[in-house]
C-alpha positions in Angstrom: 6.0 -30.0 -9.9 8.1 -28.7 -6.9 7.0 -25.0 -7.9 3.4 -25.9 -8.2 3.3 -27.9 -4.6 4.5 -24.3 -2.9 2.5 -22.0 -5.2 -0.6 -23.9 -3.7 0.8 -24.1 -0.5 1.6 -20.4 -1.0 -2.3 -19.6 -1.7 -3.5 -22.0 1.5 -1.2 -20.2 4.1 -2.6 -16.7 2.5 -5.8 -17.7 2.7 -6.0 -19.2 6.3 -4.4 -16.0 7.4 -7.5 -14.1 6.2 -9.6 -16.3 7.7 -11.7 -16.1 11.2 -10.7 -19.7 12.3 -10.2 -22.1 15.3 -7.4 -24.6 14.6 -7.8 -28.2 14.7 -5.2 -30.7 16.7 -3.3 -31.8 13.8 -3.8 -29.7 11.0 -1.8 -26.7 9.1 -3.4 -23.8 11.0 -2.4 -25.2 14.3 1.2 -25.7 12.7 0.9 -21.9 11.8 -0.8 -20.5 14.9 2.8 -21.9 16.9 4.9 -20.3 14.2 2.5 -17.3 15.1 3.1 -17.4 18.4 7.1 -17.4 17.7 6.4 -14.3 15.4 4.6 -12.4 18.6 7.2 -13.5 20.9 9.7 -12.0 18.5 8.3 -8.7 17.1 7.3 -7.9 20.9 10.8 -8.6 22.1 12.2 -6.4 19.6 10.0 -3.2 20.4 10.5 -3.7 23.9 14.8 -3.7 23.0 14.2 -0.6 21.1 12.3 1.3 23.5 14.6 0.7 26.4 17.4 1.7 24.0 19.5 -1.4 24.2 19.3 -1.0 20.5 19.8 2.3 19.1 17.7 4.5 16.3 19.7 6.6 13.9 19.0 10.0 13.0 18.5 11.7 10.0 18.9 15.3 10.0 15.4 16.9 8.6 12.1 15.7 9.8 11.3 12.2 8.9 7.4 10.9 8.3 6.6 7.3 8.6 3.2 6.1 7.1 3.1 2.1 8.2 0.6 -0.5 9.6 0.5 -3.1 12.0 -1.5 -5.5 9.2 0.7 -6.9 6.5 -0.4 -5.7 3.3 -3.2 -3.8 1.2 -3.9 -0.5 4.0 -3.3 1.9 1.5 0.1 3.4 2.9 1.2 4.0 -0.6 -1.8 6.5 -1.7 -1.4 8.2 1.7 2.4 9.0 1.0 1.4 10.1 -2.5 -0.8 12.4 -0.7 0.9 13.2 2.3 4.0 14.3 -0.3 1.3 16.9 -1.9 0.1 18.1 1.4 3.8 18.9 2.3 4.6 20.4 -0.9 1.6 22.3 -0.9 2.5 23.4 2.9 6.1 24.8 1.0 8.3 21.9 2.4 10.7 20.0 -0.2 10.0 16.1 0.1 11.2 13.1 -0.7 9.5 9.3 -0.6 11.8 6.8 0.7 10.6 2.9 0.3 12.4 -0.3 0.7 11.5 -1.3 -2.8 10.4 -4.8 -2.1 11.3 -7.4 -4.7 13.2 -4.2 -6.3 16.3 -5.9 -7.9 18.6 -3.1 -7.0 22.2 -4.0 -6.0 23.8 -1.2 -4.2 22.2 0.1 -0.6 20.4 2.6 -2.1 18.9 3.7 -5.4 17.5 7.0 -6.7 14.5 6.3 -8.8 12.7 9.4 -9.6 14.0 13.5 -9.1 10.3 14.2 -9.0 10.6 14.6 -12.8 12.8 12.0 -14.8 12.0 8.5 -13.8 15.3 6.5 -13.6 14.6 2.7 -13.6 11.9 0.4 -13.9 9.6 -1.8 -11.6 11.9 -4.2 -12.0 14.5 -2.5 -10.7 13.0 -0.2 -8.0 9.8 -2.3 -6.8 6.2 -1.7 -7.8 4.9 0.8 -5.6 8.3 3.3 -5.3 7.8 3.0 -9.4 4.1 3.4 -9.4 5.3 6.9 -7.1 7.5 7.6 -9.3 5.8 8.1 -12.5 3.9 10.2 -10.6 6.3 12.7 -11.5 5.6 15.1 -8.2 8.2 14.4 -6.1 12.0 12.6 -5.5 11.9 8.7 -5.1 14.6 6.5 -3.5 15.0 3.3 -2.5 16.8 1.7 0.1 16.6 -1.7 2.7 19.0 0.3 4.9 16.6 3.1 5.1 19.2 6.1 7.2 21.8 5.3 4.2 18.9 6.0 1.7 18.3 9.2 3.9 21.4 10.1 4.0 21.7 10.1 -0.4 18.3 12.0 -0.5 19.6 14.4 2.0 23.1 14.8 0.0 21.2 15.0 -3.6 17.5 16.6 -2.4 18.5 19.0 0.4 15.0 18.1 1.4 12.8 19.8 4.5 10.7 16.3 5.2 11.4 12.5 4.2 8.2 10.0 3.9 8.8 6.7 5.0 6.2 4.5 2.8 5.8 1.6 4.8 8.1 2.4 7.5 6.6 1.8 11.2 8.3 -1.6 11.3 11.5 -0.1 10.6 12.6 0.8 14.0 16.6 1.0 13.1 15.7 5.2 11.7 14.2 7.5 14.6 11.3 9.0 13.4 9.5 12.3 14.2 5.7 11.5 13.1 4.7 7.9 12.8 1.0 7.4 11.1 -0.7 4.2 11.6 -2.9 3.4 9.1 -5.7 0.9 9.7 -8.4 -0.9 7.0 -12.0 0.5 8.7 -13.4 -2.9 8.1 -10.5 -5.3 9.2 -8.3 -3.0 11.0 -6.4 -6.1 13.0 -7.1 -8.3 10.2 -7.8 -12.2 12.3 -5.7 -10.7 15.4 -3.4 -13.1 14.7 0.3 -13.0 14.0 2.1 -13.6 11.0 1.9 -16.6 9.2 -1.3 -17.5 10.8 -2.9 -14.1 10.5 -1.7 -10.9 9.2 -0.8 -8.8 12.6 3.0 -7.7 12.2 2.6 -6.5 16.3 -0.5 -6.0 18.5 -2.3 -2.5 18.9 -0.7 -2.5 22.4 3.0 -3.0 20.9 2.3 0.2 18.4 0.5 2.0 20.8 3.6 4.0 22.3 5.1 4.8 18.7 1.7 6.3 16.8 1.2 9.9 16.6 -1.9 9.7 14.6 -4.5 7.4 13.9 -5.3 7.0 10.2 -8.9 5.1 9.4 -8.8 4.1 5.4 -11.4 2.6 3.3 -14.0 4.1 5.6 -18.0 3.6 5.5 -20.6 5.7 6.2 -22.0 3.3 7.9 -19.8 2.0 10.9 -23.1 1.3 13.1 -22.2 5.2 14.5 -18.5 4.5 14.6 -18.5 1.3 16.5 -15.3 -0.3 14.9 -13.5 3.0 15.6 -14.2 3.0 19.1 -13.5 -0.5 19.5 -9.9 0.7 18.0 -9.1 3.8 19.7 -9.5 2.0 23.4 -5.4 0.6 22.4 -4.7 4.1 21.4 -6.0 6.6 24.1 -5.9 10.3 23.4 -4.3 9.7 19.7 -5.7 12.0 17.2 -7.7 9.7 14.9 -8.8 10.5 11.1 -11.0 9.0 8.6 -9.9 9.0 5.2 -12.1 7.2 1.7 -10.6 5.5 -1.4 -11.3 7.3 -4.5 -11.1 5.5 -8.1 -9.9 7.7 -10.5 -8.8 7.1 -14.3 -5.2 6.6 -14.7 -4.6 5.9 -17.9 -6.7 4.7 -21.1 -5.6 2.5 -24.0 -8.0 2.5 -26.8 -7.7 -0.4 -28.9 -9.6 0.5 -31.8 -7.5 4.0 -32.8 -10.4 4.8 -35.2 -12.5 5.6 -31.7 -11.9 8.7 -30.1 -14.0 8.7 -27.3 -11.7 8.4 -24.3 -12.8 7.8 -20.6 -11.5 10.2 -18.4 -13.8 9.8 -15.4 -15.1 6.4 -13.6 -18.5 7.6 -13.8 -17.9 6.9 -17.9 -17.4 3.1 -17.1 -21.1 3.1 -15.4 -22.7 0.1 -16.4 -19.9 -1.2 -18.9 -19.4 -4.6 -19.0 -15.4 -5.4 -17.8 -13.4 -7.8 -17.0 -10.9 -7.0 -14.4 -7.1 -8.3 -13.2 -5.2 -7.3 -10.5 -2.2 -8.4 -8.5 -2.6 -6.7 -5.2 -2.3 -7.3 -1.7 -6.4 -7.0 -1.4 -7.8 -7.9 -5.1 -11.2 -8.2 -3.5 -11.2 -4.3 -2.9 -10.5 -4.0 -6.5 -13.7 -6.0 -7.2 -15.8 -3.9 -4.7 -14.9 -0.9 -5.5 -15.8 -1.5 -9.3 -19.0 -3.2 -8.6 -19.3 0.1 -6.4 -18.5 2.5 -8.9 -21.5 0.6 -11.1 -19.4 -1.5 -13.6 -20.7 -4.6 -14.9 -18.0 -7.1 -13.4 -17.9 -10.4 -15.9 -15.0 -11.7 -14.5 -12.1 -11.1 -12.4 -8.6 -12.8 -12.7 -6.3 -12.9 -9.5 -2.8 -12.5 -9.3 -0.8 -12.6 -6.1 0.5 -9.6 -4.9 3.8 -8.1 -6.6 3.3 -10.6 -9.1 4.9 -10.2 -12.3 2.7 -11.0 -15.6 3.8 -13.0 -18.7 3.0 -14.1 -22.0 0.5 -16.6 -21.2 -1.3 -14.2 -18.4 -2.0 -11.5 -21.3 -3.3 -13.9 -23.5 -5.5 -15.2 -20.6 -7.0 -11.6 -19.8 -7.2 -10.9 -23.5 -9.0 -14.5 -24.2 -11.2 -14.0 -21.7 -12.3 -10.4 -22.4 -13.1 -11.5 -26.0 -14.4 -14.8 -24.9 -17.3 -12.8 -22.5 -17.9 -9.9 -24.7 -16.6 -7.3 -22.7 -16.6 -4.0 -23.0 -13.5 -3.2 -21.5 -10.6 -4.7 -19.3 -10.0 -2.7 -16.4 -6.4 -2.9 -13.7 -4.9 -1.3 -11.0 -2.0 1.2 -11.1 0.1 -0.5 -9.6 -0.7 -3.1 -11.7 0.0 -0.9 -14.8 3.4 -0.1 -13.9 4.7 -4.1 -13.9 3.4 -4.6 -17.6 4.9 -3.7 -20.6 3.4 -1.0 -22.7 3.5 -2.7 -25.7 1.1 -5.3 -25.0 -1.7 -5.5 -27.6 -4.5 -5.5 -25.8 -8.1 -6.9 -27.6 -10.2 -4.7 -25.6 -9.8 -1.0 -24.5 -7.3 -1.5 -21.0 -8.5 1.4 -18.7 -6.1 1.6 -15.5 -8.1 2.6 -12.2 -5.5 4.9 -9.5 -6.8 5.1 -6.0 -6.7 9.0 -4.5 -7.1 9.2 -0.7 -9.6 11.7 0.6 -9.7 12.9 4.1 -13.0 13.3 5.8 -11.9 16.7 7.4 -8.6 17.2 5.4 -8.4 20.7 7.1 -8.3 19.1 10.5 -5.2 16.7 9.4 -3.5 19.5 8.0 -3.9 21.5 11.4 -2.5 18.4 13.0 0.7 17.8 10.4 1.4 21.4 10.8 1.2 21.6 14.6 3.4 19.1 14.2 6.1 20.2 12.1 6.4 23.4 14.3 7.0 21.4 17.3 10.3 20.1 15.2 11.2 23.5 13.9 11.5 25.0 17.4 
């Protein structure tokens, strides 16, 4: 009963914070917007301590990238370090991701889980997304909530020229040399609230000072000629500023019936397939849009909270459900894929969607990284 009263409570506070809203007298958003206001006074205080030094940074000894946002949740920081690690690479510089590993069940300060070849734990273990990187197999993975002690055992067992930060702009405590603010196009400061009564970890003006680069995902076409970006870029004057697209591509495919051999290997393949879809992601409505987008027949979509982990009972509802609509196929997210276990029996074929990010100009970013990296080599 107890469980139940905060799940729902759970899905009310996440939902208000999504929400464009103005608080009544006595009611749970007002309770949240002074909690919020606590949050602000806090998070600013602390930026302010660290840019007058009171507290000190740490310092790793190779270059260190931070990909972050200033919006809790669903930017798409982990894509961008997948590709910012394959830009580097491809630029001759050894890498290594370095994540916090959030819900990661990891005991000691740091934990190695990928040598860009052999994967070394599980989701469980390690957290969704450094797994999800992981079997990747492209590049070293480790995790760490003391991120300069995780630096320090990629340094000693990598050697490596550059360290990623996924999801690091918060974490102040490790100096960094390039910090890349990523922003949604569509919400980029989500209600403008703070946490728990919006999503806003610190204001555009708190980041302002630390971002070296401006980094637009899920971008439209048509942003009423870029309105939403210049309504941005007046908290970030002068900042280089890019525009990058999510790209759906095929992960993986489980065919249920063996006896078929006709395997999908491109999204356009699932173009007008009826599916039923379940995710468990910080935005599950992007999930939604970008199938309808991609032409897919959407019957039914189930929601899990973000980082959730799936049981018994939630396979047997997507399954049910699949069979119970006559769909073609059951579609998920990557990260998704990497929390369930791979001998589920599914009833329908179980196609896993990856997201790619694509840069509008990607030779324009790379002039920029690279500019950049000289500046540090000097």
């Amino acid at each position: 009963m107890f469980e139940k009263i905060l799940n729902k409570l759970e899905k009310r506070v996440t939902y208000i914070s999504n929400q464009d809203y103005k608080p009544g007298m006595f009611s749970l958003e007002r309770f949240l917007a002074v909690l919020s206001n606590c949050y602000g006074l806090a998070a600013g205080l602390r930026v302010r301590l660290y840019e007058k030094e009171f507290i000190k940074q740490r310092k790793l000894p190779c270059v260190v990238i931070s990909i972050g946002n200033i919006v809790a949740g669903g930017a798409g920081k982990t894509p961008m370090a997948i590709y910012l690690a394959g830009l580097l690479k491809e630029m001759g510089k050894k890498v290594v991701v370095i994540s916090r590993g959030y819900k990661g069940k990891y005991k000691d300060n740091s934990l190695i889980v990928s040598d860009g070849n052999q994967v070394f734990s599980g989701a469980g273990d390690s957290g969704d997304e450094p797994y999800m990187m992981a079997k990747r197999g492209a590049f070293p993975v480790v995790v760490g909530k003391d991120r300069f002690k995780a630096g320090i055992k990629a340094i000693n067992t990598f050697n490596p020229d550059v360290i990623i930060l996924d999801d690091g702009f918060q974490h102040l405590k490790l100096k960094r040399d390039i910090d890349l603010l990523l922003l949604d196009h569509l919400h980029p400061f989500g209600n403008k609230r703070f946490l728990p009564a919006g999503r806003l970890r610190e204001t555009p003006g708190m980041s302002a000072k630390r971002s070296d680069a401006i980094i637009f995902t899920r971008s439209r076409t048509n942003d009423e000629k870029g309105r939403t970006i210049k309504e941005v870029l007046k908290f970030y004057p002068g900042c280089p500023w890019f525009k990058t697209f999510h790209e759906p591509f095929i992960y993986k495919h489980i065919i249920h019936d063996q006896n078929l051999r006709n395997r999908i290997t491109d999204i356009s393949m699932l173009k007008g397939k009826k599916a039923v879809l379940f995710s468990g992601i910080a935005k599950n409505q992007s999930f939604y849009h970008t199938m309808k987008e991609s032409g897919i027949n959407v019957l039914d979509h189930l929601e899990f909270k973000d980082h959730y982990r799936y049981k018994k009972p939630d396979v047997s509802l997507i399954n049910k459900t699949a069979e119970k609509v006559f769909a073609d196929v059951i579609l998920t997210t990557e990260k998704d894929w990497a929390k369930l276990d791979s001998n589920i029996e599914w009833k329908k074929d179980l196609v896993v969607v990856g997201i790619n990010i694509c840069f509008q100009d990607p030779e324009r970013f790379r002039a920029f990284l690279n500019k950049k990296l000289k500046t540090y080599n000097e």
